[in-house]
Backbone and ligand atoms as CSV (ligand in chain L), in Angstrom:
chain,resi,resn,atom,element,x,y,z
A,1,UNK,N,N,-32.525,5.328,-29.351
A,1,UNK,CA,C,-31.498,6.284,-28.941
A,1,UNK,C,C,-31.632,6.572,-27.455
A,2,UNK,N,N,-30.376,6.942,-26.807
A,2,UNK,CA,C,-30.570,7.112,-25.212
A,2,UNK,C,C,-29.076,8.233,-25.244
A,3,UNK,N,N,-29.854,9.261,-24.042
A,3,UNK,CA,C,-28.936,10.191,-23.627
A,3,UNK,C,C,-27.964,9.799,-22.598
A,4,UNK,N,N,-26.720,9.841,-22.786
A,4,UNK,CA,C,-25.384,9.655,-21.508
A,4,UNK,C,C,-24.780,11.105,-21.237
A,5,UNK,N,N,-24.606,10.478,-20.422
A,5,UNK,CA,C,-23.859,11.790,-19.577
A,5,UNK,C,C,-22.117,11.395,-19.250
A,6,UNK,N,N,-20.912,12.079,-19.657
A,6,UNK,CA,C,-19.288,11.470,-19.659
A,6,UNK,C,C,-19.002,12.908,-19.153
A,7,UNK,N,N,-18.193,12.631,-17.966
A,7,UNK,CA,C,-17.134,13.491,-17.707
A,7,UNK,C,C,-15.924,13.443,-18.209
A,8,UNK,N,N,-15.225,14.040,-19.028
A,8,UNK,CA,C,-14.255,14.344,-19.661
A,8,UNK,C,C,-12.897,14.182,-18.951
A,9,UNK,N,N,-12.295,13.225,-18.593
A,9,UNK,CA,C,-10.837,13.243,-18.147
A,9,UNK,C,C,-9.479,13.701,-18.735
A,10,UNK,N,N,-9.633,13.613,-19.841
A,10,UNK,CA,C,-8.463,14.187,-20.879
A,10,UNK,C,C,-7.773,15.520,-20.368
A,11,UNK,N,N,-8.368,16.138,-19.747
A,11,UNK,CA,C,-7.964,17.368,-19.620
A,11,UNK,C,C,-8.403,17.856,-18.093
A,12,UNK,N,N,-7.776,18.322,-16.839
A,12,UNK,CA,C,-8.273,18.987,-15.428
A,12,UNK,C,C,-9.708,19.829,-15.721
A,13,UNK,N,N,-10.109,20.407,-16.793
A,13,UNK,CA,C,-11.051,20.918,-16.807
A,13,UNK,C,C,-12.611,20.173,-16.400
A,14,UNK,N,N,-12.314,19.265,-17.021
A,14,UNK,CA,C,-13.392,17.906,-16.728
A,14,UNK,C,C,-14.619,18.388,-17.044
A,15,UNK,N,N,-15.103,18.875,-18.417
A,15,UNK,CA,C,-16.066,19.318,-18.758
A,15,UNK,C,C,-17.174,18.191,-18.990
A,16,UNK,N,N,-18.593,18.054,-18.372
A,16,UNK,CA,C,-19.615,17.028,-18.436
A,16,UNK,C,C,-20.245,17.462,-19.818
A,17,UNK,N,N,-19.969,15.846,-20.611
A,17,UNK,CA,C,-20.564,15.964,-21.826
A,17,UNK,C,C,-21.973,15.132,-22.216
A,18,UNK,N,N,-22.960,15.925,-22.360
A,18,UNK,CA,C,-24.238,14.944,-23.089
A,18,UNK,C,C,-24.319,14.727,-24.253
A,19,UNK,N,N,-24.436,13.256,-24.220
A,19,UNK,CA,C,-24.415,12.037,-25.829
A,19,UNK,C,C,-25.514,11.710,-25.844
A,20,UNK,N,N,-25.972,11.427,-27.222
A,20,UNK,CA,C,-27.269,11.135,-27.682
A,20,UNK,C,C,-26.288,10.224,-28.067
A,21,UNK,N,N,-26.528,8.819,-28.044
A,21,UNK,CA,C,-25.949,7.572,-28.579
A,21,UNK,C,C,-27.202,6.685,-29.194
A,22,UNK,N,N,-26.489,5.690,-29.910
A,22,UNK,CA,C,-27.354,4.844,-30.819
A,22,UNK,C,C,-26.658,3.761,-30.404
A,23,UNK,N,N,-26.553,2.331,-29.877
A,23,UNK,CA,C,-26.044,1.383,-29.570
A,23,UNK,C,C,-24.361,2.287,-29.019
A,24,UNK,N,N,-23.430,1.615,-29.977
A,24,UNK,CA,C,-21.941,2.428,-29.353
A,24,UNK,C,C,-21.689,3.496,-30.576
A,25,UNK,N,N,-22.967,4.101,-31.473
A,25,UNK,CA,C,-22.517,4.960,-32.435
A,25,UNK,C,C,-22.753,6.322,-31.656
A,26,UNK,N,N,-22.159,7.297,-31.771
A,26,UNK,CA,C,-22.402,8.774,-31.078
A,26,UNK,C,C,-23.519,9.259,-32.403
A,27,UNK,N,N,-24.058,9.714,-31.858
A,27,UNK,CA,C,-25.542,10.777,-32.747
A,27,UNK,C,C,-25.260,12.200,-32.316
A,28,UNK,N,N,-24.711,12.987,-31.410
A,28,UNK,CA,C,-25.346,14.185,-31.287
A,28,UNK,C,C,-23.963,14.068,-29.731
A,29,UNK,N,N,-23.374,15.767,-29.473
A,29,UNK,CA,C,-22.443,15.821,-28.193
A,29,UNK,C,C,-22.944,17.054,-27.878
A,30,UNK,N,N,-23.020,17.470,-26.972
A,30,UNK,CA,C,-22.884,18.751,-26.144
A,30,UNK,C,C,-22.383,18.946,-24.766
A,31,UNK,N,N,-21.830,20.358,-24.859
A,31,UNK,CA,C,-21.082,20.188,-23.350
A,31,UNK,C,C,-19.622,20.140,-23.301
A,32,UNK,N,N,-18.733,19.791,-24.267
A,32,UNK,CA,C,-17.844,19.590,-24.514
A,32,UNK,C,C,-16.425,21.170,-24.817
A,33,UNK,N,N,-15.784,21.484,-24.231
A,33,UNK,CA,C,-15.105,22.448,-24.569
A,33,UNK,C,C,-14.354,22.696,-25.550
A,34,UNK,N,N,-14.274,21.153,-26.053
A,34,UNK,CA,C,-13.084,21.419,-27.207
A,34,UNK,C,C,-13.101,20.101,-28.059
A,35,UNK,N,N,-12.567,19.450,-29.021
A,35,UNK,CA,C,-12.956,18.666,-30.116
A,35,UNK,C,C,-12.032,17.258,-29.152
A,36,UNK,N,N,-11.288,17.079,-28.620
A,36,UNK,CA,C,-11.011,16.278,-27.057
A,36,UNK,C,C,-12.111,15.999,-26.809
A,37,UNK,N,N,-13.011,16.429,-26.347
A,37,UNK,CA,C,-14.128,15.536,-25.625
A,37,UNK,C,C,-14.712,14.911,-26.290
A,38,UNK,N,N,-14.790,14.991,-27.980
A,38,UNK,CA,C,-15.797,13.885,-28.569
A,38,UNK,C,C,-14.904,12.911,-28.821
A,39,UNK,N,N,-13.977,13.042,-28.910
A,39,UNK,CA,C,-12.757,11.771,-28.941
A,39,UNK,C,C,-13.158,11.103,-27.997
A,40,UNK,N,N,-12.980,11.375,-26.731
A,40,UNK,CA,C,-13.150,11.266,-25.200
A,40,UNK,C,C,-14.093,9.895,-25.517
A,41,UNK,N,N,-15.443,10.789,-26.092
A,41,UNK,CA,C,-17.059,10.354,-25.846
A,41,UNK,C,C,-16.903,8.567,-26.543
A,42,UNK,N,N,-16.136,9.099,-27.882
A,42,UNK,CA,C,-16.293,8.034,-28.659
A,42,UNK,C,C,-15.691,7.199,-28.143
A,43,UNK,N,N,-14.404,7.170,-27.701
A,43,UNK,CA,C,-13.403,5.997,-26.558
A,43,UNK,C,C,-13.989,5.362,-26.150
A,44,UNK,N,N,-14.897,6.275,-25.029
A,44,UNK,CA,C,-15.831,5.763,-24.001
A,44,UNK,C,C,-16.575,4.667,-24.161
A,45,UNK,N,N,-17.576,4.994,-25.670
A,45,UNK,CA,C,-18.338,4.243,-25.805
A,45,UNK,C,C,-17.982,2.863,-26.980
A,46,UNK,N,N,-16.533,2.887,-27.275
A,46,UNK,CA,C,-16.118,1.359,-28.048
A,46,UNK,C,C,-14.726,0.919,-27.271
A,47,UNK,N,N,-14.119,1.387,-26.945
A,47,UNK,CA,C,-12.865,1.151,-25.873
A,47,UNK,C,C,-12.388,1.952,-24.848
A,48,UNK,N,N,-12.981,2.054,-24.100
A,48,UNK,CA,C,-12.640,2.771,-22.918
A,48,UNK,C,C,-11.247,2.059,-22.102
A,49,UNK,N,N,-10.479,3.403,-22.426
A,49,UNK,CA,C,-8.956,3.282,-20.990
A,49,UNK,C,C,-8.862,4.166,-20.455
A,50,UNK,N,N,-8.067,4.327,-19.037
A,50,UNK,CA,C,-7.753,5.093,-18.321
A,50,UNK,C,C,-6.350,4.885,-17.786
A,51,UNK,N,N,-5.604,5.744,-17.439
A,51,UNK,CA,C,-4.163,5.821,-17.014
A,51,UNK,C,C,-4.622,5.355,-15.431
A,52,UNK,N,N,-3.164,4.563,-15.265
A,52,UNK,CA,C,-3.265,3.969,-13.655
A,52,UNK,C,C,-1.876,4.665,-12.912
A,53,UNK,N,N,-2.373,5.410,-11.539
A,53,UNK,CA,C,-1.385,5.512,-11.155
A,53,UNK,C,C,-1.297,4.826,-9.768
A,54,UNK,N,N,-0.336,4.486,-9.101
A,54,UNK,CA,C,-0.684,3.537,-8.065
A,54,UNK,C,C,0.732,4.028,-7.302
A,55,UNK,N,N,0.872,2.849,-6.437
A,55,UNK,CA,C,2.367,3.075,-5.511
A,55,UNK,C,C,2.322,1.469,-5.319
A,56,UNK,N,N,3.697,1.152,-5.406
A,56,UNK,CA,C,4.349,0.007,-4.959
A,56,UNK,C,C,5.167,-0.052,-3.625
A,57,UNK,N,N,5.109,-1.138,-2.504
A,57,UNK,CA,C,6.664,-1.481,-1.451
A,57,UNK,C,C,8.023,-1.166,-1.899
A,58,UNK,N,N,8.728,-0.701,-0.964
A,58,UNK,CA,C,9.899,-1.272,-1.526
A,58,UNK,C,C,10.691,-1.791,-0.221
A,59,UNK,N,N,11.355,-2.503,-0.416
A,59,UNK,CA,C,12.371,-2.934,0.986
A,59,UNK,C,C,13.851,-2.133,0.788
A,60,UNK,N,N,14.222,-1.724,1.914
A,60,UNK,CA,C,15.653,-1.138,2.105
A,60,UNK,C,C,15.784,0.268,1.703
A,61,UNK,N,N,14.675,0.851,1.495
A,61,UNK,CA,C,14.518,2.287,0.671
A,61,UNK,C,C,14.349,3.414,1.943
A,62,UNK,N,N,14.685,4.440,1.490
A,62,UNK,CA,C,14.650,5.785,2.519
A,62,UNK,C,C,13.342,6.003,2.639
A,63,UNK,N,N,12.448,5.513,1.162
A,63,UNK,CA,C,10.661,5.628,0.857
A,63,UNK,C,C,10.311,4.379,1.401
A,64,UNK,N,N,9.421,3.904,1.780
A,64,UNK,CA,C,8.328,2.612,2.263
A,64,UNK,C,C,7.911,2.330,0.400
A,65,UNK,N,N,7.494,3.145,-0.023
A,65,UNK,CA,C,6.505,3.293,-1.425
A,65,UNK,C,C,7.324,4.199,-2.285
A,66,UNK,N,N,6.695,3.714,-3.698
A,66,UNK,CA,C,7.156,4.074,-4.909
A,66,UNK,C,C,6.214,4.429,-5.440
A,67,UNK,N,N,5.578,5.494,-6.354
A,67,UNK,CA,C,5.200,5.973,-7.432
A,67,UNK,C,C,4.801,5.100,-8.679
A,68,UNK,N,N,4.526,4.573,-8.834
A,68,UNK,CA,C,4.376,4.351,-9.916
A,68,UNK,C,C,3.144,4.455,-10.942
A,69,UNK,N,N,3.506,4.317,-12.244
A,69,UNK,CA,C,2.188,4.736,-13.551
A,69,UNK,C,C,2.488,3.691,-14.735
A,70,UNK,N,N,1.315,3.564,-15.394
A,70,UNK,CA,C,1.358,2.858,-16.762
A,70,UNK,C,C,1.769,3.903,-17.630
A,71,UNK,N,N,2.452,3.357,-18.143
A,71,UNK,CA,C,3.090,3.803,-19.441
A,71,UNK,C,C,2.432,4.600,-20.667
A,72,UNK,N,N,1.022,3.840,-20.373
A,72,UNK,CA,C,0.153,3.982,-21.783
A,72,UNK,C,C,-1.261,3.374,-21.009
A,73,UNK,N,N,-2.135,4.144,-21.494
A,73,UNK,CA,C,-3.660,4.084,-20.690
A,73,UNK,C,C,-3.899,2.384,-20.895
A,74,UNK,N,N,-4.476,2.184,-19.639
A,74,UNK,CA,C,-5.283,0.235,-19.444
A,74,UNK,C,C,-6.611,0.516,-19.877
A,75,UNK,N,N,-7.080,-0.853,-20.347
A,75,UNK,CA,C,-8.035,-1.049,-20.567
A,75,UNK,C,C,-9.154,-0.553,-19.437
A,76,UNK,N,N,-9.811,0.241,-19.502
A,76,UNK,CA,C,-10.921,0.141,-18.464
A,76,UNK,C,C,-10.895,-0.517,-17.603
A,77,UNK,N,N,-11.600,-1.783,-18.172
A,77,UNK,CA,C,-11.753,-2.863,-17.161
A,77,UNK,C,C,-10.692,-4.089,-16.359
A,78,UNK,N,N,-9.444,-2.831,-17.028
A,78,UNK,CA,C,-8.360,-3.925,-16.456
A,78,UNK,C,C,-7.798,-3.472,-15.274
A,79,UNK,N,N,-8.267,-2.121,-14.704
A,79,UNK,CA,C,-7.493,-1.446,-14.136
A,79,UNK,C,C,-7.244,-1.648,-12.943
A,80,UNK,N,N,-8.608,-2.240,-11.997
A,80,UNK,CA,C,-8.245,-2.608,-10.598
A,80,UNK,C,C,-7.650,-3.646,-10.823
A,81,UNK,N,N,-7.741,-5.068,-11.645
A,81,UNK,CA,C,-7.002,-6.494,-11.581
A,81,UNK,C,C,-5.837,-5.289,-11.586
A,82,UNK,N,N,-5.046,-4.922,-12.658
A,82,UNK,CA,C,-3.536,-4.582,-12.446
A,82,UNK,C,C,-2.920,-3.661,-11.137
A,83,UNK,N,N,-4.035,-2.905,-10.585
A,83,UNK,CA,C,-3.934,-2.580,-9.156
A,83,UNK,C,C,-3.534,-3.620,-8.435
A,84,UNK,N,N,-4.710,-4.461,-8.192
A,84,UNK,CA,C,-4.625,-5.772,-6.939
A,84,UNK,C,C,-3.233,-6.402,-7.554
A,85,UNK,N,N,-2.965,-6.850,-8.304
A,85,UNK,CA,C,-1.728,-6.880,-8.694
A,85,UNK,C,C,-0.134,-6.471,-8.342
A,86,UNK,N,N,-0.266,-5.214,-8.909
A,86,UNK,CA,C,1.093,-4.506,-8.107
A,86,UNK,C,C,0.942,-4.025,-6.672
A,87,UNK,N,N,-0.029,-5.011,-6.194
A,87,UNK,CA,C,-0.354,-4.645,-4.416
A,87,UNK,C,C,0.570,-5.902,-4.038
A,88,UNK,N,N,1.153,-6.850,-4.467
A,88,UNK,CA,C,1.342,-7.631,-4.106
A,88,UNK,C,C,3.114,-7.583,-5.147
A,89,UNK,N,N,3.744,-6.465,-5.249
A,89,UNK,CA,C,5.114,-6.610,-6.071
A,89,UNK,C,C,5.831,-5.461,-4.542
A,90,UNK,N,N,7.061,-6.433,-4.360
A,90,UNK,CA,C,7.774,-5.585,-3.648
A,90,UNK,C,C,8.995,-5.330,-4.013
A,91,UNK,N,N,9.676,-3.934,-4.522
A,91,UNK,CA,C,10.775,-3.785,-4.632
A,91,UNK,C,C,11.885,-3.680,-4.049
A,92,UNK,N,N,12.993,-4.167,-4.159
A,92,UNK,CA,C,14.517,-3.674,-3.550
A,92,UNK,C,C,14.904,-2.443,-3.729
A,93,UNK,N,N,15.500,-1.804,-2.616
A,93,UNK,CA,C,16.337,-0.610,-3.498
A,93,UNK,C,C,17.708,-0.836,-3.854
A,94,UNK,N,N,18.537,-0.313,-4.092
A,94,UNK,CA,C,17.976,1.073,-4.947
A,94,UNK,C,C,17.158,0.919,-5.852
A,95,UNK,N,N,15.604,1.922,-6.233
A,95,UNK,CA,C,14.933,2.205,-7.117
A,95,UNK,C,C,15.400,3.054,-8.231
A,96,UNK,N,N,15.133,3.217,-9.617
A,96,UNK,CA,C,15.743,3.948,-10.191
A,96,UNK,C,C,14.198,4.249,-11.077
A,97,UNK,N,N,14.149,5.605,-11.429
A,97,UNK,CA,C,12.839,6.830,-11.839
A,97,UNK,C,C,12.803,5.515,-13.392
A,98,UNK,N,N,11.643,5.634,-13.730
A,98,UNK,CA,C,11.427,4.815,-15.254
A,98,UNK,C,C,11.373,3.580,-14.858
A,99,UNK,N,N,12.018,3.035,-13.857
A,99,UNK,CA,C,12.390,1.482,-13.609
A,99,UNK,C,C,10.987,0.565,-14.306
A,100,UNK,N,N,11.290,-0.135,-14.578
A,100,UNK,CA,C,9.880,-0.959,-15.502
A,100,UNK,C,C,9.448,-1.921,-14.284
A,101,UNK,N,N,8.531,-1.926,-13.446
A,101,UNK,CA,C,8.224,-2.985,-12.395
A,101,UNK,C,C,7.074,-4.035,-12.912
A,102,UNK,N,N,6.222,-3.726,-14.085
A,102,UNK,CA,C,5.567,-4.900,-14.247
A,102,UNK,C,C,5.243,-4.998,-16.085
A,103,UNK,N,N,6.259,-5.584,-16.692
A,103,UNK,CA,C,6.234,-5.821,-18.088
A,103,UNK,C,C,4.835,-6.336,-18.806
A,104,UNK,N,N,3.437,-5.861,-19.677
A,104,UNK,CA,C,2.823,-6.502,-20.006
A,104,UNK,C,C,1.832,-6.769,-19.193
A,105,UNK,N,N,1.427,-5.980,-18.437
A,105,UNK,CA,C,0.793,-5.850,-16.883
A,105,UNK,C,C,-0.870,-7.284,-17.504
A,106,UNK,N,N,-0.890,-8.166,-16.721
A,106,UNK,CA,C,-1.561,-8.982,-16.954
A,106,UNK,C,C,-2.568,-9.334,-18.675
A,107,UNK,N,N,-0.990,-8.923,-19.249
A,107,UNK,CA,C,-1.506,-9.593,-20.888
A,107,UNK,C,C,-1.940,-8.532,-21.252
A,108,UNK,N,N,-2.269,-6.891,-20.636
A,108,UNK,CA,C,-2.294,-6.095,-21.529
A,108,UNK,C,C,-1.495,-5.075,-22.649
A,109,UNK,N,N,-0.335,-5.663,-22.252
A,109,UNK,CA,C,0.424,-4.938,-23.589
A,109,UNK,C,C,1.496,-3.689,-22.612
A,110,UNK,N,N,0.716,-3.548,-21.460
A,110,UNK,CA,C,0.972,-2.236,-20.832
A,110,UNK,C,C,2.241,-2.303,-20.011
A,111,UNK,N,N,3.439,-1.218,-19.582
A,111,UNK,CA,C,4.500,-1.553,-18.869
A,111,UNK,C,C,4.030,-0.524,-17.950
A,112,UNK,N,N,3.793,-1.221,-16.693
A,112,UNK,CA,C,3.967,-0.232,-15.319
A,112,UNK,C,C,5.701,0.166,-15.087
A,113,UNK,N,N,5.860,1.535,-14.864
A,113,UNK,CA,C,7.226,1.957,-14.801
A,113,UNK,C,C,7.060,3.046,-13.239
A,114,UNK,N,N,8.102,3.249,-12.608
A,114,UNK,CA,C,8.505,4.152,-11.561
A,114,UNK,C,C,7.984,5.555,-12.135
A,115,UNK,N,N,7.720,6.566,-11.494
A,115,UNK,CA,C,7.565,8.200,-11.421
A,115,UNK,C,C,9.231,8.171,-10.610
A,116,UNK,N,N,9.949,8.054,-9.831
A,116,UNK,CA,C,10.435,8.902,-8.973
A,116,UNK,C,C,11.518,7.649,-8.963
A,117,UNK,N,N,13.123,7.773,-8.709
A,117,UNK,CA,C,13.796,7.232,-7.414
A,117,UNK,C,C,13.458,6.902,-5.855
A,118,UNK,N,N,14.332,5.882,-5.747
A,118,UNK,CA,C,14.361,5.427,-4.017
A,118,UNK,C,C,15.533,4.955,-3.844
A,119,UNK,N,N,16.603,5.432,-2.791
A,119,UNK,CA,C,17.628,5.400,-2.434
A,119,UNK,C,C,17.611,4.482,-1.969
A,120,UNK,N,N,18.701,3.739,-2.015
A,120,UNK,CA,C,18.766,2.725,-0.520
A,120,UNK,C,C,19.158,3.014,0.892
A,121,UNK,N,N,18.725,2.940,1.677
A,121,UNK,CA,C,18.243,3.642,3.389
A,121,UNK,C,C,20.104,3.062,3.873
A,122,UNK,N,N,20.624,4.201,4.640
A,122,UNK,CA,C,21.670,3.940,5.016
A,122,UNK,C,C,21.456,2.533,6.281
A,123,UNK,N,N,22.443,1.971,6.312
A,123,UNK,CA,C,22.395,0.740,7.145
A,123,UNK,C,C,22.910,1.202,8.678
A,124,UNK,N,N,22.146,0.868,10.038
A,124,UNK,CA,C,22.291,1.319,11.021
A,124,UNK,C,C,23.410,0.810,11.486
A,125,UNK,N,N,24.764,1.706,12.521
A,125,UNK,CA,C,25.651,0.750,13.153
A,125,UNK,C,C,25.416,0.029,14.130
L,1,SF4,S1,S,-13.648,18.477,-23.578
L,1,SF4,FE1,FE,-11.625,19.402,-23.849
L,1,SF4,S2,S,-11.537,21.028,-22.287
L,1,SF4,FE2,FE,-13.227,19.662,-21.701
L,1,SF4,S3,S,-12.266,18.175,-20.279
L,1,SF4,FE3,FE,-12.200,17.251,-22.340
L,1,SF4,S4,S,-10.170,17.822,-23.128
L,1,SF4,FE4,FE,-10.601,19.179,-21.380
């Protein structure tokens, strides 16, 4: 058995929780504010995800950058590849809020979508 230590993201409170773990079985939690964090703990320790939020280019926009978030938490370990990723997607405007910019984000199932609109930038005379 070995003690871990998880900060709790689920919630701004971010309460630090100590696990007594057994390989990836939980034995024992403390620290935790609310029945969320052993969820949390257990995630952690057989599938860990985290929500990605990032910003994308866009060309012709009143914004340079877009907002954007996954839809539904990435795999842990997928999260910078799908970063480095949408570092390299540039949009047109008009942008529209929800817009889906990366379907299935490198085979994980996941749809990166817009937070916000982007106008298209009036054209100079
Ligand atoms: S244990 Fe509960 S209160 Fe604490 S950070 Fe997690 S969700 Fe928030």
């Amino acid at each position: 058995m070995e003690e871990r230590e998880f900060i709790c993201v689920t919630c701004p409170v971010g309460c630090t929780i100590r696990a007594t773990v057994e390989g990836s079985a939980l034995v024992a939690v403390r620290g935790q504010a609310c029945r969320r964090g052993i969820a949390f703990v257990q995630e952690e320790l057989t599938a860990p995800t985290r929500a990605l939020t990032t910003t994308v280019r866009v060309d012709g926009g009143t914004l340079p950058l877009v907002p954007v978030r996954s839809a539904e938490p990435l795999p842990k370990g997928m999260v910078r590849d799908v970063a480095a990723r949408l570092r390299t997607v540039r949009l047109s405007a008009p942008v529209a809020a929800q817009q889906v910019v990366l379907e299935n984000a490198l085979g994980s199932g996941v749809t990166i979508v817009t937070t916000r609109a982007v106008p298209r930038a009036k054209e100079a005379c």
